[in-house]
N, C-alpha and C positions, 0 to 999 in steps of 0.2 A: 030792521034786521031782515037780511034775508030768507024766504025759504029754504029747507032745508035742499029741496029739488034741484032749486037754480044755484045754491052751493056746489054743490054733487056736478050739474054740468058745467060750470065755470072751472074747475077743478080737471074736467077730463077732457076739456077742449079748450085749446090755449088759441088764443090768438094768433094768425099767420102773421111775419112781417108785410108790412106793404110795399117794402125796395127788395128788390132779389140781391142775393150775395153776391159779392163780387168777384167776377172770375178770377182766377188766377194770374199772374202776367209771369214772364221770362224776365231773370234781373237784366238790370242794364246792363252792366259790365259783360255779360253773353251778347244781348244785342250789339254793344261798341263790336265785339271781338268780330262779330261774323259779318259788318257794315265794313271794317276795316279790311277783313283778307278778299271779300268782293273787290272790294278798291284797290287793293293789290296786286290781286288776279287779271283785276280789268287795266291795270297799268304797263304790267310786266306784257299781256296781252299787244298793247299799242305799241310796248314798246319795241318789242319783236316784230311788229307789223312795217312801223317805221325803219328797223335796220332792216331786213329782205327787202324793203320797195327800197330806200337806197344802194342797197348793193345790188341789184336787178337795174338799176336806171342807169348803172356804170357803163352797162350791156352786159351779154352773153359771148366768152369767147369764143371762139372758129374753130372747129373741131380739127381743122387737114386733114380731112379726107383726102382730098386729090394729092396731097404731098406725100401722105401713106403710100395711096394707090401710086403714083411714082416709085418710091422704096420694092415695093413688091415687083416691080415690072425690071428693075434694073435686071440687066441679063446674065450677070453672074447669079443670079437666082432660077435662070432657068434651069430643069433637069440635066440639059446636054452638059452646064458646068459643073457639074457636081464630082465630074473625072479631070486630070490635070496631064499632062503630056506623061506618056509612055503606059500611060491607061492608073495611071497612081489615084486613089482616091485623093481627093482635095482636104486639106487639114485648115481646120477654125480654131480662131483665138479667141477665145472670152475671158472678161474679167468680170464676175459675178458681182465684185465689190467695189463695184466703179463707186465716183464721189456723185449722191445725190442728195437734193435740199440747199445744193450752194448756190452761188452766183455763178451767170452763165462762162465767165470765164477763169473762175476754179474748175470746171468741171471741161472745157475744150481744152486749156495745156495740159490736164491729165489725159483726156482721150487722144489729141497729138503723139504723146510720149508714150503711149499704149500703142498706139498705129503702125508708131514709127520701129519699136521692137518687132511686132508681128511683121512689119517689111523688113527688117533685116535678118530674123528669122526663118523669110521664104513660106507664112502661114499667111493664112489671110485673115484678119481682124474682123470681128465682131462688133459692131457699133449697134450703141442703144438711143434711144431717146434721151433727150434732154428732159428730167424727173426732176421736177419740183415738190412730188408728193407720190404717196402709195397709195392714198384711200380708193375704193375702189370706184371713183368719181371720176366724170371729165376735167372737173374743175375744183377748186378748193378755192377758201378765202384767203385773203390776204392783203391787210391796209385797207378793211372795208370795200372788195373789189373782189371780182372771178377773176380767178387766174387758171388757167391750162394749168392738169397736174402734168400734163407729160407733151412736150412737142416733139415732132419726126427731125431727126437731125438735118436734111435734108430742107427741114424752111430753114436751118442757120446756115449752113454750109454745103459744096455741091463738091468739098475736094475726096484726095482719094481716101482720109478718115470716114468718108460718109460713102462711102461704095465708088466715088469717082474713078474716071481710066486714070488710069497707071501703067505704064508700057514697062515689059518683062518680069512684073510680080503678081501675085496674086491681088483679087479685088477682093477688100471689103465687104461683107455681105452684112444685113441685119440682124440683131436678136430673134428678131419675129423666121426669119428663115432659119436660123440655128436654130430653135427648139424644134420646128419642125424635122429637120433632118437628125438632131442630136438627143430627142426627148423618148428616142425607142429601145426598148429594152436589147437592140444587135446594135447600139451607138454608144454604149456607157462613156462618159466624157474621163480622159484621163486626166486627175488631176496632180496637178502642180504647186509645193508649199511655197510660201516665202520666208517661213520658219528661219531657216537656215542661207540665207540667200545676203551678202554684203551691204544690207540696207545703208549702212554709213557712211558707206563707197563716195568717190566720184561717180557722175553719171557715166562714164565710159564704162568705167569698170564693172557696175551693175546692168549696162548692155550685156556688155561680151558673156557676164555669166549666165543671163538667162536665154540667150543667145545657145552657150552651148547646153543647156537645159535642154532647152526644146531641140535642138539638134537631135535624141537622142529619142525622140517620142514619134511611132510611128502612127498613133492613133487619130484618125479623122478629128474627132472633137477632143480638145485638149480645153482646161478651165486653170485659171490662176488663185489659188487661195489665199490673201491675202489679208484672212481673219486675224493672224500672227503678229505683221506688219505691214503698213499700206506700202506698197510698191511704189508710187511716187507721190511723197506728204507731204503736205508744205513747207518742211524745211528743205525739202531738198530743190520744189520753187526759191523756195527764197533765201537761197545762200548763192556763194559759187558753185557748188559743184554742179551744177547744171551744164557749167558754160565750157566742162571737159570733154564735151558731145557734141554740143552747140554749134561746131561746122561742120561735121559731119549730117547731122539734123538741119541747117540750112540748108548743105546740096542734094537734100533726099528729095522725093517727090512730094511725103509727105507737105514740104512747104513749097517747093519749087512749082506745083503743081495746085497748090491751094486755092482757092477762091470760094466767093460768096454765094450762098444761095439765090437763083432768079427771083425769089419775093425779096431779097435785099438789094439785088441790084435792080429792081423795079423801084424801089424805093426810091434809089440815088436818081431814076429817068423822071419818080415822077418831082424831083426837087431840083430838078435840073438848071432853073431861072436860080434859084438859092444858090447853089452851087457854082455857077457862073465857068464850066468848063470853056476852054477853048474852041472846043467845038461836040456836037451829043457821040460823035464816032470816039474821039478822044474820053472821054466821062465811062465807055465802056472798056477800055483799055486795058488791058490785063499788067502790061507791062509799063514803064517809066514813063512813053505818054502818055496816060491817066493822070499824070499829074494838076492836081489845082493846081494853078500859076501863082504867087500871092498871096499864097491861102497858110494861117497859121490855126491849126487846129490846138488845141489847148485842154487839157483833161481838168477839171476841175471837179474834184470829189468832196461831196458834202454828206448829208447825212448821218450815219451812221461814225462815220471817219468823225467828227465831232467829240466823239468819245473814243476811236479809235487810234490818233494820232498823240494824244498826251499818256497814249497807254505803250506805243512805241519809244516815247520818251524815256519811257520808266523799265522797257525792257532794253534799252541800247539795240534796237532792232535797225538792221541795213535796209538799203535798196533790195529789192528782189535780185536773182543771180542772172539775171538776162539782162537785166538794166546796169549791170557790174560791170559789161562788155568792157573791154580795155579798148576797144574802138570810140569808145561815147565820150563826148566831150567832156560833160557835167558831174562832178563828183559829189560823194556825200560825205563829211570826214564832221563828225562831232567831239572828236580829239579833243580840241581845245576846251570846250565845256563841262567835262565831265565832273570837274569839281564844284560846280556851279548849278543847283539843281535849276532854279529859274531861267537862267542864258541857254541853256542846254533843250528845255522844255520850248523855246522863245525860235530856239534854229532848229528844232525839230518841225514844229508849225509852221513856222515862214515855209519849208519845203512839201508839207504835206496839207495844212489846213489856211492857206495865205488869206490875209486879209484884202479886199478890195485895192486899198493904195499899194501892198506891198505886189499884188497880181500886175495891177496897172504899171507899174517900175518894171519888173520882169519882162513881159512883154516888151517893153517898150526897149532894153536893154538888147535884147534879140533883134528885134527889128533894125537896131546899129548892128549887127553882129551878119544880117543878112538882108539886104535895102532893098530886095524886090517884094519884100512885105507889106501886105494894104490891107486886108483882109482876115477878120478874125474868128472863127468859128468852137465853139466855146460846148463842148459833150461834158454833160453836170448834170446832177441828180437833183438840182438846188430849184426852190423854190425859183417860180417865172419871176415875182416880186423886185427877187433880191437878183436874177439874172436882171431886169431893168437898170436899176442900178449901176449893176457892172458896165453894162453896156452903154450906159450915158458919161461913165467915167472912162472908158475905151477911145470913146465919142472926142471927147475933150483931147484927148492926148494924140489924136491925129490918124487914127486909124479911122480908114472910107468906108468902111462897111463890117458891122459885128451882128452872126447872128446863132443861134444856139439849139442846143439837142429840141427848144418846146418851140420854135421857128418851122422843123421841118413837119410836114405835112404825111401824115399816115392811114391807110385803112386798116380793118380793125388786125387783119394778119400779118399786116406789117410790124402791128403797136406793138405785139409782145416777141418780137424779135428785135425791138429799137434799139437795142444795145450794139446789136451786130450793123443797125446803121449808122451809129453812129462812128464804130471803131471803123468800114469801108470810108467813111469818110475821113478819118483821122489817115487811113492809112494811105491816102490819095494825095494830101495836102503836100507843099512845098516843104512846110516844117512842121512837126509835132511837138510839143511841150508835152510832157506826160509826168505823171506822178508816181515819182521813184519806187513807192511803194504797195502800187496797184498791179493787180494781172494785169487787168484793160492793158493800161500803160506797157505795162510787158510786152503782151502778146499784139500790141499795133509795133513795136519799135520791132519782134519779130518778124513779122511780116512785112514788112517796109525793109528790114537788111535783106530777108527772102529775094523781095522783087531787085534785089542792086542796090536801092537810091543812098545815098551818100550816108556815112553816120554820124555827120557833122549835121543833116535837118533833123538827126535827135536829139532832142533838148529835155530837161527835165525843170521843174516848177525850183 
């Protein structure tokens, strides 16, 4: 038995443990959670690191500077023009609601048909940049790739739409000069509805009235508001009524006087072995010798037209109204099919989305129709891959030479004008095929009636 002593301290002094307690820990399910949004973080991180360094390796597009600084230097922009014969101040046309975000040639037969008003109104037009975007960026994305939000009309085109000479009307001047002269509070711009204006007209009929519209407007800067209704909308491309204007609009300057911008006609110098002109003075020709000899240029639209063309089906949608011409050979009549949703759908394609053998038959049937054909040169949006292909079946069927929009050779200020190299070339060729229901195709068979050449070398797919 113990003392009572060693009771008493056994009692008031306990034994310490000899393992220390164990710390607390964090549950797992917190560790998982804050392992996993790191590896998340760090993913989304590479992920984004991966898409910037690919779309930087596309390259950085060209700013045009020197094509600006051209636009600014044009001499209707100097002060001394800013008065017009009998000391009259000079009156400007804008259209604040031009078409932007589309494709390059939705957006030039509007600004045409814009120009060519302000020439027969005796004002001079305002031309804006070609706008792919607002941000207030050089560039924007697009297909994983920089794109210019806005180029100087002046890399597409040099004619009198873009400030070119025009003998006894007014020039063209820029946006960027119109704000200047029209953004002061002694320049208030007078505006003009379209509210009230014959939108459903023939195209003549909706000249002559805004024609005498402006007649009636003495004020330097005059603007078109076309918030109401667009002034010329795609149905009025693409029906007839266009084509109630349509020679008057050939003989004007607007087209008689057209041409391409020197970065595009640098393009055609420097493709010139491609090209195979008759000679490099001829390949510059403004007029009916520029003609490729042989050369059947061919519009082939992919892409988008994919989904595009079976949705034409389903709206019983025409030819555009320029491609209507009563001069053109090739017709479109889906009469017969209309009871038949599949035959109907089968001859809407063949004309719009052709298959390889049925392009190769086409072709091939032109070429009886016009025997100094050798030569095929093929503007498509289409995979190089599937251009291969085409061209080895071209091959076979006895054409000497097929080569296409990814054949020609560009630098980087050329690349995002290519569309306008390709249609200089379309519009040079002996023969055009075009796709009834494209601007492009449009606006080349335009300009090819512009320059004269026959409207039996326009053919349609």
């Amino acid at each position: 038995m113990l003392p009572l002593a060693l009771k008493v301290f056994s009692r008031e002094y306990t034994a310490l443990p000899t393992d220390p307690q164990p710390a607390r820990q964090r549950p797992k399910w917190r560790r998982c959670r804050v392992v996993s949004l790191r590896r998340v973080l760090f993913c989304l991180a590479c992920t984004l690191v991966i898409v910037v360094f690919a779309i930087l390796c596309q390259g950085i597009p060209p700013s045009y500077d020197d094509v600006r600084n051209f636009e600014r230097r044009l001499p209707q922009h100097a002060v001394a023009a800013l008065t017009r014969a009998h000391g009259h101040p000079a009156r400007y046309l804008r259209f604040p609601d031009h078409l932007w975000g589309h494709g390059l040639n939705n957006v030039l037969q509007e600004a045409l048909l814009m120009s060519y008003l302000a020439y027969v109104s005796n004002v001079s037009f305002v031309f804006e940049d070609y706008t792919w975007s607002h941000v207030p960026l050089p560039w924007t994305v697009y297909g994983f790739a920089l794109r210019p939000t806005r180029i100087p009309m002046n890399a597409i085109t040099s004619g009198p739409t873009a400030g070119g000479p025009m003998a006894h009307a007014p020039l063209s001047v820029s946006a960027e000069f119109y704000q200047h002269i029209c953004a002061t509070p002694d320049a208030t711009p007078h505006v003009l509805s379209s509210a009230h204006a014959p939108n459903d007209a023939d195209g003549d009929i909706i000249i002559d009235w805004w024609q005498s519209q402006l007649a009636y407007v003495d004020a330097q800067c005059i603007e078109i508001d076309s918030s109401a209704h667009i002034l010329f909308d795609r149905f009025f491309f693409g029906g007839p009524r266009i084509l109630s204007l349509f020679e008057s609009l050939l003989a004007s300057p607007i087209l008689t006087d057209f041409s391409w911008s020197p970065l595009v006609q640098s393009a055609l110098a420097r493709n010139f072995a491609l090209l195979q002109p008759r000679s490099a003075k001829h390949l510059f020709a403004s007029d009916l010798q520029g003609t490729l000899d042989g050369l059947v240029a061919v519009h082939l639209r992919r892409g988008d037209y994919v989904r595009h063309c079976p949705n034409l089906a389903k709206w019983g949608a025409d030819y555009m109204g320029i491609n209507q011409h009563p001069s053109l050979i090739d017709r479109f009549d889906p009469r017969p099919y209309v009871n038949d949703t599949a035959a109907n759908e089968a001859y809407y394609l063949e004309h719009c989305l052709p298959t390889t053998t049925q392009l190769v038959a086409r072709l091939h049937a032109i070429r009886a129709q016009h025997p100094g054909l050798r030569r095929v040169f093929v503007l498509s949006n289409e995979w190089a891959w599937a251009l291969g292909e085409l061209k080895g079946a071209l091959a076979e069927d006895g054409w000497s030479d097929v080569v296409s929009t990814v054949d020609v050779q560009l630098d980087a200020e050329q690349y995002y004008v290519s569309m306008a190299v390709d249609m200089a070339i379309a519009e040079r060729a002996e023969v055009f095929v075009g796709n009834g229901f494209s601007s492009l195709s449009s606006n080349v068979v335009m300009f090819r009636m512009a320059k004269g050449m026959d409207p039996s070398s326009n053919r349609f797919l």
